[in-house]
LOMAR-16033 format. One record per residue (C-alpha): residue number from 1; residue in three letters; x, y, z. Coordinates in Angstrom, 3 decimals, m for minus. Example, Ala and Ser with C-alpha at 12.3 -4.5 7.8 and 13.67 -1.06 7.14 Angstrom:
REM residues 2
+-------+-------+----------+----------+----------+
! volum ! marse !       c1 !       c2 !       c3 !
+-------+-------+----------+----------+----------+
!     1 !   ALA !   12.300 !   m4.500 !    7.800 !
!     2 !   SER !   13.670 !   m1.060 !    7.140 !
+-------+-------+----------+----------+----------+
***
This chain:
REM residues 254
+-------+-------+----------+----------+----------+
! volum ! marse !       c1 !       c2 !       c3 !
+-------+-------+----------+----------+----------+
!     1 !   UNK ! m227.876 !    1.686 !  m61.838 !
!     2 !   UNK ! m225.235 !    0.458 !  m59.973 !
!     3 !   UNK ! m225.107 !   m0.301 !  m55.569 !
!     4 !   UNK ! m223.586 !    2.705 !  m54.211 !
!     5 !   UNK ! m223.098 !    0.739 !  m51.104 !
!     6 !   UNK ! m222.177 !   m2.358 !  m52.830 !
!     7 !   UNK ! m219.077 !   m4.378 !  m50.768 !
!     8 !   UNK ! m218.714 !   m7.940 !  m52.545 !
!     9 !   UNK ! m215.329 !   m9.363 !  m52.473 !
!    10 !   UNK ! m213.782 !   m6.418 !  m50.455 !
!    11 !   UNK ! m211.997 !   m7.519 !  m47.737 !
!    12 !   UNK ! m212.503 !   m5.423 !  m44.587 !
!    13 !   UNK ! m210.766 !   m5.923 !  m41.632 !
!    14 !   UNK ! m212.131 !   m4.629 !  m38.340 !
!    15 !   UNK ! m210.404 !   m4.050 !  m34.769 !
!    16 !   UNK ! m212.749 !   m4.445 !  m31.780 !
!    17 !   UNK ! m215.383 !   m6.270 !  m34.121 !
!    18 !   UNK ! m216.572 !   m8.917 !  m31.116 !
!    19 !   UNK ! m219.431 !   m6.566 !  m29.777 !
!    20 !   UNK ! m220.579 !   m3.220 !  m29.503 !
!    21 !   UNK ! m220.039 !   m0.742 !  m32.535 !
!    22 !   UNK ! m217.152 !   m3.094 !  m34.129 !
!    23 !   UNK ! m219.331 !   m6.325 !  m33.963 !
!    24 !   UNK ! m222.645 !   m4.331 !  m35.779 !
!    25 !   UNK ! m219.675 !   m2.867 !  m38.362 !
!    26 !   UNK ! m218.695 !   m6.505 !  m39.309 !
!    27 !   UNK ! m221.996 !   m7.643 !  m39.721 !
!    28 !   UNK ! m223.280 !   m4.432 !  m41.382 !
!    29 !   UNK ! m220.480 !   m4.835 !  m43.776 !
!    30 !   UNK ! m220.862 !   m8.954 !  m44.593 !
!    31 !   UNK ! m224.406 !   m8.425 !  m45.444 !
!    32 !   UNK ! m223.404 !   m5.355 !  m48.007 !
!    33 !   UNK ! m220.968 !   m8.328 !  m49.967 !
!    34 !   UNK ! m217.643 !   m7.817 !  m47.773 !
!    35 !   UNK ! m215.060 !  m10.778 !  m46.572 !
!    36 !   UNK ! m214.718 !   m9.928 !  m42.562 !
!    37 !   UNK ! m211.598 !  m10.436 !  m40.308 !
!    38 !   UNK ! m213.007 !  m10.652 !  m36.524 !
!    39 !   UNK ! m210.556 !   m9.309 !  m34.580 !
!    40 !   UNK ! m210.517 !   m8.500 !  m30.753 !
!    41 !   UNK ! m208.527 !   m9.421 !  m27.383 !
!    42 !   UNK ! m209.790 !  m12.688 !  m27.250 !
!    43 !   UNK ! m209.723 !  m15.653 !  m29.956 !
!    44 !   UNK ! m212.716 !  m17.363 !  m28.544 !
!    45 !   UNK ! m214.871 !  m14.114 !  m28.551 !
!    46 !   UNK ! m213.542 !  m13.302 !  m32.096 !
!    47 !   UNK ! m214.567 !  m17.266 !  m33.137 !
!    48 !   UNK ! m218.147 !  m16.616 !  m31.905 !
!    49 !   UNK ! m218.741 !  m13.730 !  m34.174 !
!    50 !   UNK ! m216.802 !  m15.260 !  m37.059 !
!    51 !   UNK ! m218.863 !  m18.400 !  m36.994 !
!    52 !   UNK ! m222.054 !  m16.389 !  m36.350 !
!    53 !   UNK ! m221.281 !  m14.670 !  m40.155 !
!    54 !   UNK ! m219.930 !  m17.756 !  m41.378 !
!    55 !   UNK ! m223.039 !  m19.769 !  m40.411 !
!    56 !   UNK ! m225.244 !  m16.894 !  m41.806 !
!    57 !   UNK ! m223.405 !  m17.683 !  m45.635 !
!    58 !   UNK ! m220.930 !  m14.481 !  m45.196 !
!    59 !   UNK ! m217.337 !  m15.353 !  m45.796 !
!    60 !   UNK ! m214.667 !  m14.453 !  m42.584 !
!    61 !   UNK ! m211.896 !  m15.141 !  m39.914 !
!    62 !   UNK ! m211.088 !  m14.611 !  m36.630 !
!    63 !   UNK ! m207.949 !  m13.070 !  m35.570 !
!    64 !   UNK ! m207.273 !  m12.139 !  m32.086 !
!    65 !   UNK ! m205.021 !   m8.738 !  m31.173 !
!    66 !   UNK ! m204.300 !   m6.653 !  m28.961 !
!    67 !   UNK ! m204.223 !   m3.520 !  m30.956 !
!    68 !   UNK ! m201.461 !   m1.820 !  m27.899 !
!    69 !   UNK ! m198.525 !   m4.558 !  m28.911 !
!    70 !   UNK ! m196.738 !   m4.241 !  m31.892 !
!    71 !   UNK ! m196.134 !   m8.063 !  m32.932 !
!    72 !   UNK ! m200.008 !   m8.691 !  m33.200 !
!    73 !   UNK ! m201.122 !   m5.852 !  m35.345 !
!    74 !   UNK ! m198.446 !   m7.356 !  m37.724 !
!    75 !   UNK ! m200.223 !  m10.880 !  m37.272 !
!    76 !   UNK ! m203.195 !   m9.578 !  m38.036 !
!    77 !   UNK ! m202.141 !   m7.762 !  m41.270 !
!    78 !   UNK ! m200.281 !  m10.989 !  m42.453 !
!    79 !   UNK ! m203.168 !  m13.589 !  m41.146 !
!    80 !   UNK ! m205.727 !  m11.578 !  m43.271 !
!    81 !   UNK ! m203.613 !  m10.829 !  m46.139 !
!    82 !   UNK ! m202.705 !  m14.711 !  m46.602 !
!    83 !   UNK ! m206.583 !  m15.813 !  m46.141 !
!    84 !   UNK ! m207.856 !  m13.177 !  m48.654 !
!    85 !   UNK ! m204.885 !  m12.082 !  m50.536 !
!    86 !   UNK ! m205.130 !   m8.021 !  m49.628 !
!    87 !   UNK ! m206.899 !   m5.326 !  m47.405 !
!    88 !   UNK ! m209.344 !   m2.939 !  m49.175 !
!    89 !   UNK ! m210.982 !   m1.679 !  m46.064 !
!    90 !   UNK ! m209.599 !   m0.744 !  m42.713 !
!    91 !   UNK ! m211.613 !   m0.420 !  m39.492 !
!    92 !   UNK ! m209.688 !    0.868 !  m36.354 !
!    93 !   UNK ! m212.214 !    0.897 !  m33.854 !
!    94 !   UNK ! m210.557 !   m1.068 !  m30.958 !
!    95 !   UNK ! m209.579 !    1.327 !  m27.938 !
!    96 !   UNK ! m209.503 !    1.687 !  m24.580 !
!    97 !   UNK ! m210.347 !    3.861 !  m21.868 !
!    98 !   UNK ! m209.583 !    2.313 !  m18.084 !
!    99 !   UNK ! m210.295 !    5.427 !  m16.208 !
!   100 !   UNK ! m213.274 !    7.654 !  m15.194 !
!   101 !   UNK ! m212.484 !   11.059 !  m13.597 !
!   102 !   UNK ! m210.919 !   15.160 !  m14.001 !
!   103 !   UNK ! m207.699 !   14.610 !  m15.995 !
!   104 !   UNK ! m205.965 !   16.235 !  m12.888 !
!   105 !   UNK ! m206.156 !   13.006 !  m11.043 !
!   106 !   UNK ! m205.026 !   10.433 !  m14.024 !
!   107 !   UNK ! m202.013 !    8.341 !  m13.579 !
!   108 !   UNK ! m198.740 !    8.530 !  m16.141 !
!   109 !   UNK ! m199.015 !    4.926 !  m16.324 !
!   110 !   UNK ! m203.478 !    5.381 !  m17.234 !
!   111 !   UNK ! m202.400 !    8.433 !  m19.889 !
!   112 !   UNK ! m199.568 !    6.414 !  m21.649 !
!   113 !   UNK ! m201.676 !    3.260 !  m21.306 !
!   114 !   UNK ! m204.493 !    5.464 !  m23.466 !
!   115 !   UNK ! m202.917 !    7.145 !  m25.585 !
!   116 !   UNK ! m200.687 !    4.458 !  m26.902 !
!   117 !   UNK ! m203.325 !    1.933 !  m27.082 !
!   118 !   UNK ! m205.712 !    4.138 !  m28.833 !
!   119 !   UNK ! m203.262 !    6.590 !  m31.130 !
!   120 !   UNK ! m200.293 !    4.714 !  m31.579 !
!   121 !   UNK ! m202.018 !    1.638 !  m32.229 !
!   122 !   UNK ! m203.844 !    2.936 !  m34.787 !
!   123 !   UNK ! m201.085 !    4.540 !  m36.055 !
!   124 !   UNK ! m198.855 !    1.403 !  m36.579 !
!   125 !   UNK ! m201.926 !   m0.943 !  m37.995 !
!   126 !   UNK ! m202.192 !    2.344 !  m40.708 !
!   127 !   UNK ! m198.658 !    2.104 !  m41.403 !
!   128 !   UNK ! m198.792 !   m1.619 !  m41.751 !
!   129 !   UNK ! m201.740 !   m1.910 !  m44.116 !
!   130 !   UNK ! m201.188 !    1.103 !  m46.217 !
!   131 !   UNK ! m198.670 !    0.283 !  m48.679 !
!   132 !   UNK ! m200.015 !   m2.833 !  m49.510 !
!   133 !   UNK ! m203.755 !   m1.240 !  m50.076 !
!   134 !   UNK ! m202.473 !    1.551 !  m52.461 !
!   135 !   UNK ! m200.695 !   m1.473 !  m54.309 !
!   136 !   UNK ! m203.569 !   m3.357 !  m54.664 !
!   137 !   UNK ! m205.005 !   m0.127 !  m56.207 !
!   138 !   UNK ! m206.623 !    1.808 !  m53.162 !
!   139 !   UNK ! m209.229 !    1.488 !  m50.130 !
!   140 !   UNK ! m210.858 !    3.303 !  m47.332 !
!   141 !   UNK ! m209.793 !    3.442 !  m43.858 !
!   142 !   UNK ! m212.338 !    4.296 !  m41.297 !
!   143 !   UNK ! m211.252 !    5.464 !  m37.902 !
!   144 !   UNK ! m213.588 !    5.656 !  m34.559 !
!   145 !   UNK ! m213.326 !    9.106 !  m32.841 !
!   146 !   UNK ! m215.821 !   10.067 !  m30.875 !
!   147 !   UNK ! m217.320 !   13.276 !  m30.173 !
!   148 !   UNK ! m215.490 !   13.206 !  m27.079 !
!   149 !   UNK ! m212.759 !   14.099 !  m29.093 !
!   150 !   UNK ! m214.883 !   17.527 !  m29.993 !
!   151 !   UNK ! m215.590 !   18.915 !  m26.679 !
!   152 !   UNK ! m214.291 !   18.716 !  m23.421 !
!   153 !   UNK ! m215.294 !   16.210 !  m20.996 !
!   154 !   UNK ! m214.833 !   15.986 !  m17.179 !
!   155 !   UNK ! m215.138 !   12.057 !  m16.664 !
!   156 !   UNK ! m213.457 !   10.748 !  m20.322 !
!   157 !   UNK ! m211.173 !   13.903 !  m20.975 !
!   158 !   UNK ! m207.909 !   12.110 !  m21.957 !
!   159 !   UNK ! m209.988 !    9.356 !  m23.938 !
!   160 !   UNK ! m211.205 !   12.324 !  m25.215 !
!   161 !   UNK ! m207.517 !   13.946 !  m26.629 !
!   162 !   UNK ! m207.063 !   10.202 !  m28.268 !
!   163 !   UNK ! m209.801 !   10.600 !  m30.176 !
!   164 !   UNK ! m208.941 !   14.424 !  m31.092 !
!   165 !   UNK ! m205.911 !   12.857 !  m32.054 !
!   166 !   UNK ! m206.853 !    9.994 !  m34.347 !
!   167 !   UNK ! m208.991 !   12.096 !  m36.127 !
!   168 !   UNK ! m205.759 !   14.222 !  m36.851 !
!   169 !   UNK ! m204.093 !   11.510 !  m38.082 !
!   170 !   UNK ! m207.245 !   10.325 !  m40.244 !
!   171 !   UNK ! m206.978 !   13.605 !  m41.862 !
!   172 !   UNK ! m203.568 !   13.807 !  m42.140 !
!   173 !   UNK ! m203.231 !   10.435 !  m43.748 !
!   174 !   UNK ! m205.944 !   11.324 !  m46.094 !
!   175 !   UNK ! m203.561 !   14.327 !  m47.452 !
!   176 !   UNK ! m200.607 !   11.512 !  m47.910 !
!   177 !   UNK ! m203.052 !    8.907 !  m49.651 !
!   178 !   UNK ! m205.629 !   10.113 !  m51.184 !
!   179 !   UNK ! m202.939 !    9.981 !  m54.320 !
!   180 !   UNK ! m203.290 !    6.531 !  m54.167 !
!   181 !   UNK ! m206.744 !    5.929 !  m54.146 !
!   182 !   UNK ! m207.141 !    5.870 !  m50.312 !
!   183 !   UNK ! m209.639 !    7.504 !  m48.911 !
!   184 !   UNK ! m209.424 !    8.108 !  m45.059 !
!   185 !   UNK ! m211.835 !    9.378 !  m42.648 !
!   186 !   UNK ! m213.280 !    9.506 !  m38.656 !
!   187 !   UNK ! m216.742 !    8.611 !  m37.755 !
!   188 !   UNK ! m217.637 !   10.774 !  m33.861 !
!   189 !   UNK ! m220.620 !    8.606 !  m32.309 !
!   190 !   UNK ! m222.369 !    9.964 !  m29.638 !
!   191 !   UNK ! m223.637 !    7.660 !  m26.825 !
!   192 !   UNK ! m224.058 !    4.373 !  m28.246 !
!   193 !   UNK ! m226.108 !    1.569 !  m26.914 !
!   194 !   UNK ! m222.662 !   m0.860 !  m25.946 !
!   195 !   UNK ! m220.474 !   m1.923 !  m23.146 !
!   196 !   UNK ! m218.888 !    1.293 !  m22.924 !
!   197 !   UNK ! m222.167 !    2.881 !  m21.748 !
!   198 !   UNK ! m223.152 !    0.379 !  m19.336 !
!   199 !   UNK ! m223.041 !    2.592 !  m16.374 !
!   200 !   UNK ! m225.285 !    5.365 !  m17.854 !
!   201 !   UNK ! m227.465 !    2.605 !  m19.831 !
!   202 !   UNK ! m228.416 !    0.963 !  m16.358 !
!   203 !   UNK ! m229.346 !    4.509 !  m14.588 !
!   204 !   UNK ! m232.872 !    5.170 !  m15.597 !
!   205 !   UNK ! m232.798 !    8.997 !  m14.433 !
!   206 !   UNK ! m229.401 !    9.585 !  m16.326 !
!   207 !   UNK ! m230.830 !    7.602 !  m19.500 !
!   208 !   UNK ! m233.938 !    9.852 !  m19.746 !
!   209 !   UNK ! m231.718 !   13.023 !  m19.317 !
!   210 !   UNK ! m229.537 !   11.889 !  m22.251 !
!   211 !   UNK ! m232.390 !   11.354 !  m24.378 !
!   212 !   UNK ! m233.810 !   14.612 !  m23.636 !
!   213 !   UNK ! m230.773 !   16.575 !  m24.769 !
!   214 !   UNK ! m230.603 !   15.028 !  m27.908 !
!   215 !   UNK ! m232.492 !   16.498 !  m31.025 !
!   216 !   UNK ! m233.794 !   12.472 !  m32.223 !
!   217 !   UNK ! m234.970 !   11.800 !  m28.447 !
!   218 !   UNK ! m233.098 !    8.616 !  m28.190 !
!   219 !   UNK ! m229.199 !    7.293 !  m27.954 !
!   220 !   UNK ! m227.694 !    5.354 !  m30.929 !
!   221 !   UNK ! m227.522 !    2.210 !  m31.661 !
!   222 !   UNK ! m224.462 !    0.088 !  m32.590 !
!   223 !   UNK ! m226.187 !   m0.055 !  m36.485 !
!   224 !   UNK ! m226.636 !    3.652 !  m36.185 !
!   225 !   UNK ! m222.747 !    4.132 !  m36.830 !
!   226 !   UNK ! m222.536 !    0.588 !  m39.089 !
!   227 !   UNK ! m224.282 !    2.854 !  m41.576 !
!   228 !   UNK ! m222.143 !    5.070 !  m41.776 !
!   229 !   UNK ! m219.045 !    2.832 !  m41.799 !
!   230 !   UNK ! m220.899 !    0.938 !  m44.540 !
!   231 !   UNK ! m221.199 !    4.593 !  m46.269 !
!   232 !   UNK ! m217.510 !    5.592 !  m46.199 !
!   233 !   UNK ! m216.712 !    2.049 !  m47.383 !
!   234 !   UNK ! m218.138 !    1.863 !  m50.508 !
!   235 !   UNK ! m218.659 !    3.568 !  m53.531 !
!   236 !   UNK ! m220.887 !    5.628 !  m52.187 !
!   237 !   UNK ! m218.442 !    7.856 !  m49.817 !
!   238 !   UNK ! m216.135 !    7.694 !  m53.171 !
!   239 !   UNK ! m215.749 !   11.947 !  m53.156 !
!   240 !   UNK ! m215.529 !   11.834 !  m48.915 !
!   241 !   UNK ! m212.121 !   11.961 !  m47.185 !
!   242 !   UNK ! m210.408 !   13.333 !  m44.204 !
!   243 !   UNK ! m213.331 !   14.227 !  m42.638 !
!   244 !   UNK ! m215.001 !   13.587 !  m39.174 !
!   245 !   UNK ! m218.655 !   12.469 !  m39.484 !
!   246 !   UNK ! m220.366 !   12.612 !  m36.206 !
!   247 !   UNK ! m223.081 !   10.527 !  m35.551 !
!   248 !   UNK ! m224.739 !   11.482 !  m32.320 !
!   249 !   UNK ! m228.569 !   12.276 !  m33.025 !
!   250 !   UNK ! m227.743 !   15.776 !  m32.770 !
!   251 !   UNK ! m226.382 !   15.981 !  m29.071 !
!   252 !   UNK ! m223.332 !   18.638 !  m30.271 !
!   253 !   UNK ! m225.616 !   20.803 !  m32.265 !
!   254 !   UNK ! m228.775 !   21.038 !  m29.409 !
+-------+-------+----------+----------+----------+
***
């Protein structure tokens, strides 16, 4: 029987992939057969992880972007396509959220700065890679909601309407591709073990109340969503597309 989650020689390319959920993606993803592009802010943080795989016998690159400016996400589409030849898989996980607090008090300037970096980013990298993956004969693009994006939230609530909105525009591009072999969906984590959740991670009070409310007693960890990145990849999420998988222990449905 053949590896439902089998990767070798696809080429994925993944945004944010120097720590946290993007980083356990790219590694998740080498060690299922796939070529990895490292790509983050910084070179020398996307070099680290890149040599980590490369030293480990996976096959990648490191490409630095800054998924908010126009000019790199074409850099990054034309640095991976010449090292590998095409792009089968997609990851647009990158984002960025610079402000904590009611929507009422955010800035123009903090609402543009999200919702271009996080929507219209993802946006143009899609329309960049696109055409060139349904001529190479198809792919999967995987886009990082969050279930932020399901609910309303009084601390994260416009990083919470980016989300909502890329997982619009997952679905929607799933209706215009899916003709062409390309298969396009969301993953919603819950709270995840990374960066992002430092402040929460460090309070030991706040911790144990988060695990409580969830139905698994715990809070995810960066492999937890790998998986299912991993999943939507391969063969295995071959009938799966425009959807929203949340991965959150639970937390929405207790």
């Amino acid at each position: 029987m053949p590896n439902l989650f089998d990767l070798t020689d696809q080429v994925a390319v993944i945004t944010g992939s120097s720590r946290g959920i993007g980083k356990a993606i790219a590694w998740q993803m080498a060690a299922h057969g796939a070529k990895i592009v490292v790509s983050s802010r910084k070179q020398d943080a996307c070099d680290a992880v890149a040599a980590e795989l490369v030293a480990a016998g996976h096959e990648a690159i490191a490409v630095a972007c800054h998924v908010g400016k126009k000019d790199q996400l074409q850099n990054l589409v034309d640095r991976s396509r010449q090292a590998f030849g095409r792009i089968d898989v997609l990851v647009c996980n990158a984002a960025t959220n610079p402000v904590y607090g009611p929507t009422t008090e955010i800035s123009d300037e903090a609402w543009d700065k999200i919702l271009e970096t996080n929507v219209r980013g993802t946006f143009w990298l899609c329309n960049m890679v696109l055409p060139g993956m349904a001529e190479a004969g198809g792919g999967s693009v995987i886009v990082l909601s969050s279930i932020a994006g399901l609910r309303g939230n009084t601390v994260i609530g416009t990083y919470g309407v980016s989300k909502a909105a890329e997982a619009a525009l997952a679905r929607n591009l799933a209706v215009e591709w899916g003709p062409r072999n390309i298969r396009v969906n969301a993953i919603a984590p819950g709270l995840v073990r990374t960066d992002f959740a430092k402040a929460l991670l460090e309070d030991p009070k706040r911790l144990e109340q988060a695990e409580q409310r969830t139905p698994v007693r715990r809070i995810g960890e960066p492999d937890d969503i790998a998986g299912v990145a991993v999943f939507l990849a391969s063969r295995a999420g071959a009938y799966v597309t425009g959807q929203t998988l949340v991965a959150d222990g639970g937390e929405t449905i207790a």
